[in-house]
C-alpha positions in Angstrom: -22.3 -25.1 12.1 -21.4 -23.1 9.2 -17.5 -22.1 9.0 -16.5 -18.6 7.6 -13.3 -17.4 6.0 -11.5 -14.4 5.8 -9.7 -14.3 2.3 -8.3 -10.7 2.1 -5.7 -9.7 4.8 -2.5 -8.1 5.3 0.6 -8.5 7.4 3.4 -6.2 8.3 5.2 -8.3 5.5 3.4 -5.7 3.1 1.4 -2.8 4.4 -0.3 -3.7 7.5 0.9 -3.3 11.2 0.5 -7.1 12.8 2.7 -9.8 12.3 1.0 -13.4 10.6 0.6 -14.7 13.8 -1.6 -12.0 15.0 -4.1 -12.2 12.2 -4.9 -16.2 12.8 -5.4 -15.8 16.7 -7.9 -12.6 15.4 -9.6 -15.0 12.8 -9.7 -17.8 15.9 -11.2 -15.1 18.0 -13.8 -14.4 15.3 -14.7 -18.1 14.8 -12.7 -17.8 11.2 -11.7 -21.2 10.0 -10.3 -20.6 6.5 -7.6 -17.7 6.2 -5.9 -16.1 3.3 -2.9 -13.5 3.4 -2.7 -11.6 0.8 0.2 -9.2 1.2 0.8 -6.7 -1.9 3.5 -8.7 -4.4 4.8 -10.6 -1.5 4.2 -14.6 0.1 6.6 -14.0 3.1 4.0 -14.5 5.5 3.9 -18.2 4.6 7.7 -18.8 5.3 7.3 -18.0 8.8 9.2 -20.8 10.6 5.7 -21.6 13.0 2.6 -20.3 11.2 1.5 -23.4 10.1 1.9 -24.7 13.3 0.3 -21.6 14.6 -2.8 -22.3 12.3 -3.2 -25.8 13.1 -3.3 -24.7 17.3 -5.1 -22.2 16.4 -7.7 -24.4 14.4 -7.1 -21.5 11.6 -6.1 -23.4 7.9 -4.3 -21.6 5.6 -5.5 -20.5 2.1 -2.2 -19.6 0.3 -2.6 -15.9 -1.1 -1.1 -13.1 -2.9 -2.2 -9.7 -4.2 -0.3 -8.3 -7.3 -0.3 -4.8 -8.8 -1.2 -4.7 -12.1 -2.5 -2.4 -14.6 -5.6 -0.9 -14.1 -6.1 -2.9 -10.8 -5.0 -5.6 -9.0 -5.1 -9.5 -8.8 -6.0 -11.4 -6.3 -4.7 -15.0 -6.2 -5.7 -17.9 -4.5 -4.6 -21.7 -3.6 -1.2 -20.8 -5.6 2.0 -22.8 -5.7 4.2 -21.2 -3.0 7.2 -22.7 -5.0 6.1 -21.7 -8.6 9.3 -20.4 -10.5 7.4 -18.4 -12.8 4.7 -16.5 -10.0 7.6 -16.2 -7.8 9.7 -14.1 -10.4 6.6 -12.0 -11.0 6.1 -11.7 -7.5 9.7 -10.6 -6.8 10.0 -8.2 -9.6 6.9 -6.2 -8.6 7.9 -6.4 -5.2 11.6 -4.5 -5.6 10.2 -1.9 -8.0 7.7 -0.5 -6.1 10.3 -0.5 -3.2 12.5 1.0 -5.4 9.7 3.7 -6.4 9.2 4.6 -2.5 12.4 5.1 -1.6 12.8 7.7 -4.6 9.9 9.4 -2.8 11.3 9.6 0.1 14.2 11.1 -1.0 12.2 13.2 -2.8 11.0 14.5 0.0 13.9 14.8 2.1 15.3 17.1 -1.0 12.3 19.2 -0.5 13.0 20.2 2.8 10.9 17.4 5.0 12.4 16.3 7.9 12.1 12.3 6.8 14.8 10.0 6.1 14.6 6.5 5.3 15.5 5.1 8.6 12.1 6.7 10.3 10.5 5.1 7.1 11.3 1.9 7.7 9.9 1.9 11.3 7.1 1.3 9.8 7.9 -1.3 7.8 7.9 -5.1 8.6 10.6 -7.4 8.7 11.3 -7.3 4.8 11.6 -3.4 4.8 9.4 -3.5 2.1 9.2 0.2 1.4 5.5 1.0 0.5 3.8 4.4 -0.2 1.4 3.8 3.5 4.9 4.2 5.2 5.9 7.1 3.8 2.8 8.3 4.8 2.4 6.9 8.2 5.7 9.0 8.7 4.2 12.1 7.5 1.1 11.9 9.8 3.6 11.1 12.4 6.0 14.4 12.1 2.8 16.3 11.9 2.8 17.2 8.0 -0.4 15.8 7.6 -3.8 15.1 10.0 -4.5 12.2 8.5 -3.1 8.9 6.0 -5.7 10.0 3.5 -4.4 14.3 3.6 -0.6 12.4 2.9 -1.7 10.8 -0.1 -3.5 13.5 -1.3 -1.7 16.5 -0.7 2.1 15.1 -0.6 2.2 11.3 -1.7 0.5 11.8 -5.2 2.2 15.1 -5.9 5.3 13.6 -5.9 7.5 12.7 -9.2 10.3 10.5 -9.5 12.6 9.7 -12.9 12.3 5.9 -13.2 8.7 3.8 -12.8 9.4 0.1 -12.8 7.4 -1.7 -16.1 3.6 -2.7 -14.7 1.8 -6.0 -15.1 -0.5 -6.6 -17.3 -3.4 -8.4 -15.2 -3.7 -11.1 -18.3 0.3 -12.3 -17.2 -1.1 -12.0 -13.1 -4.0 -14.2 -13.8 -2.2 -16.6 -16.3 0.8 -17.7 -13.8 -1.8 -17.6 -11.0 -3.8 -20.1 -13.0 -0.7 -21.9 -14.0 0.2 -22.3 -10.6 -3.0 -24.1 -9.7 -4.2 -21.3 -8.3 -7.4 -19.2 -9.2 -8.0 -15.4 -10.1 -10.2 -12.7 -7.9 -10.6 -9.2 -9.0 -10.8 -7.2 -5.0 -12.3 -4.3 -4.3 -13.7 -3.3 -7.4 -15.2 0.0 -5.8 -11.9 0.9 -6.1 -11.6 1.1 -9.8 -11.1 4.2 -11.7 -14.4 4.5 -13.7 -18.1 3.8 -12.2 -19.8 3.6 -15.5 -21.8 0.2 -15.8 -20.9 0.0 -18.9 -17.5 0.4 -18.4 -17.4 -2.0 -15.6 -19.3 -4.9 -17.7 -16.2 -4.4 -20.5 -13.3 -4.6 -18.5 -15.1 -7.5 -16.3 -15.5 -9.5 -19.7 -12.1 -8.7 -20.4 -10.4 -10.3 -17.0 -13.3 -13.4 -17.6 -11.2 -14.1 -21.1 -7.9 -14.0 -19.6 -9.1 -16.5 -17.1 -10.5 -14.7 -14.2 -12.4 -17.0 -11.8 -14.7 -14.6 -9.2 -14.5 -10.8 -7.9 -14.8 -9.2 -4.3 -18.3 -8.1 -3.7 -18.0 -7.5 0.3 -15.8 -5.7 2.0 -15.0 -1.7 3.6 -17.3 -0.1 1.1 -19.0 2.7 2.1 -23.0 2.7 2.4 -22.6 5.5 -0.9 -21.0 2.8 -3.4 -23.9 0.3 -2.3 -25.6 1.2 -5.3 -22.8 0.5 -7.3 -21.3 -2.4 -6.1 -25.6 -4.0 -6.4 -24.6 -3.2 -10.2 -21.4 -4.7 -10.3 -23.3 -8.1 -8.6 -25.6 -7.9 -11.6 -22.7 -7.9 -13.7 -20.8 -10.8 -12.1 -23.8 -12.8 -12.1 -24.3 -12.5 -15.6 -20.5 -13.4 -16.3 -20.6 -16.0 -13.9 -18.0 -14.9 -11.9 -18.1 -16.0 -7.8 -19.1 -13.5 -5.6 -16.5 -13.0 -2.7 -14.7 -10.8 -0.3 -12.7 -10.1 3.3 -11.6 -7.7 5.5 -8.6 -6.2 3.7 -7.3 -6.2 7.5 -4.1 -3.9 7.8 -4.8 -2.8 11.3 -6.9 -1.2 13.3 -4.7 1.8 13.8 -4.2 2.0 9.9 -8.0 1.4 8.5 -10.0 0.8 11.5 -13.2 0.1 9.1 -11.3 -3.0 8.1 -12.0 -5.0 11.0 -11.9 -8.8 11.0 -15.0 -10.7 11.9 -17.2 -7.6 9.9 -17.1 -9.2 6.8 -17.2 -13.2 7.1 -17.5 -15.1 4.2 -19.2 -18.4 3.6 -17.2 -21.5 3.1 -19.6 -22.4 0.4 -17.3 -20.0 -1.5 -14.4 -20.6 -0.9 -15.2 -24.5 -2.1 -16.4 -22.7 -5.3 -13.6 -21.0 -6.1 -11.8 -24.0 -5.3 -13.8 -25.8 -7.7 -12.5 -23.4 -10.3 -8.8 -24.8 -10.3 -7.8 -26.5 -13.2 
C-alpha cells in the first residue's frame, strides 16, 4: 500500500485559518501518513502541548517544517532541529519584522480614512497574533472595501508604503542553517517567481543548487496556464538533480479553496529522498 505525504501546509500559527490539530485529522481523512507544517518564519505549531500525541492517534508522523522569506523567494525547510540556536534566531527575526511591517500598514490605513484597527486585524490571526499581510486583507474583504483577497492586495495591500522594511534574508543564510540544522532545502512554488524566462529560471536554480539546495516544488495549486512552464522548470530540475516535490500549501478552504488537502499527494518515495539528502 503506498503511503502519501503532504509536505506544504499552514496553520493559524502563520496565515492559514485551522489550528495544527485540524490539518492531521484532514491528512488522516485523506489517507496522508507523512505531514509537514510549514508556517511562514514560524515552528509554533510543533510546541503544541498534544500534537504529537495527536499525530501518533491519528496515525499522522510529523515532518518538522518551516518556510522562510527570503530574497527573491522563499525557503522551504525540512527535517530541521526544532532547537537549533542559529535557525531559531533567523526564524524569530523574520518573524517580528514582518509583523512589525503589517502593523505599519494597518495603521496606514487607519490614517487614510479605513475603518480598520488592529484589534479587527488580529481576529484573524492565530494564537501568536502574528500580523500578516492576508489579515489585513481578510479584514478589508470583510468591511466591504474589497470583493475579493486577491482585489485587497492588488488595489490596497501593495499600494501601501511604510518608513522602515526589516533587512531580508538572503536564501544562501536560509539554506545554510537549514542544512546546518540537519535539515534539507526545497525551493516551493516556483510558479510563483518573478521572471518566467527559462533561461532565467535555469540561473537562479544553479544558484540555490551551490548554496546547497536539495529539491524544488513541482506540484501543487498551479493553474492548467503555467503547466507549460512548470514541464520546463522539471526539465531544469532534472538536469540539476534537484528532487521533484510538492503539497497542498493548505491555508483553508475559506482562504484558497484550490489548496485542498488530498489533491496533491506526494509519494513517500520522496520524501525518503529528500531524507537521503541530510548530511
Amino acid at each position: 500500500m503506498t503511503k502519501y505525504c503532504d509536505l506544504h501546509t499552514h496553520t493559524y500559527y502563520s496565515d492559514g485559518a485551522h489550528s495544527p490539530e485540524y490539518l492531521i485529522k484532514e491528512c488522516a481523512k485523506q489517507n496522508i501518513s507523512y505531514l509537514s507544517i510549514t508556517d511562514h518564519d514560524c515552528v509554533s505549531a510543533y510546541s503544541e502541548k498534544e500534537i504529537y500525541k495527536i499525530a501518533q492517534k491519528n496515525k499522522v508522523t510529523l515532518i518538522p517544517g518551516v518556510e522562510i522569506n527570503c530574497i527573491g523567494s522563499e525557503i522551504l525547510g525540512y527535517f530541521i532541529d526544532l532547537k537549533y540556536e542559529p535557525l531559531k534566531k533567523i526564524i524569530e527575526e523574520n518573524s517580528a519584522g514582518s509583523t512589525d511591517v503589517s502593523i505599519q500598514k494597518v495603521y496606514w490605513l487607519m490614517d487614510n480614512g479605513y475603518n480598520i484597527t488592529l484589534e479587527d486585524v488580529y481576529k484573524h490571526t492565530g494564537p501568536d497574533k502574528k500580523v500578516m499581510g492576508l489579515h489585513i486583507a481578510l479584514e478589508l474583504v470583510r468591511k466591504g472595501y474589497c470583493f475579493s483577497l486577491q482585489d485587497a492586495f492588488v488595489n490596497i495591500i501593495k499600494k501601501i508604503k511604510v518608513k522602515y522594511h526589516p533587512k531580508r534574508l538572503k536564501t544562501k543564510k536560509a539554506i545554510s542553517e537549514i542544512i546546518n540544522s540537519g535539515g534539507v532545502a526545497v525551493l516551493p512554488h516556483p510558479w510563483y517567481l518573478p521572471t518566467n524566462i527559462k533561461e532565467d529560471i535555469e540561473s537562479y536554480f544553479y544558484k540555490l543548487k551551490k548554496q546547497g539546495l536539495s529539491g524544488f516544488e513541482s506540484i501543487g495549486p498551479f493553474l492548467d496556464s503555467e503547466k507549460k512552464y512548470v514541464n520546463e522548470i522539471k526539465e531544469i530540475g532534472k538536469k540539476l538533480d534537484l528532487i521533484e516535490t510538492g503539497g497542498s500549501d493548505f491555508h483553508g478552504l475559506s482562504l484558497f479553496p484550490e489548496n485542498r488537502i488530498g489533491d496533491f499527494k506526494i509519494d513517500y518515495k520522496v520524501l525518503k529522498k529528500l531524507e537521503s539528502r541530510k548530511n
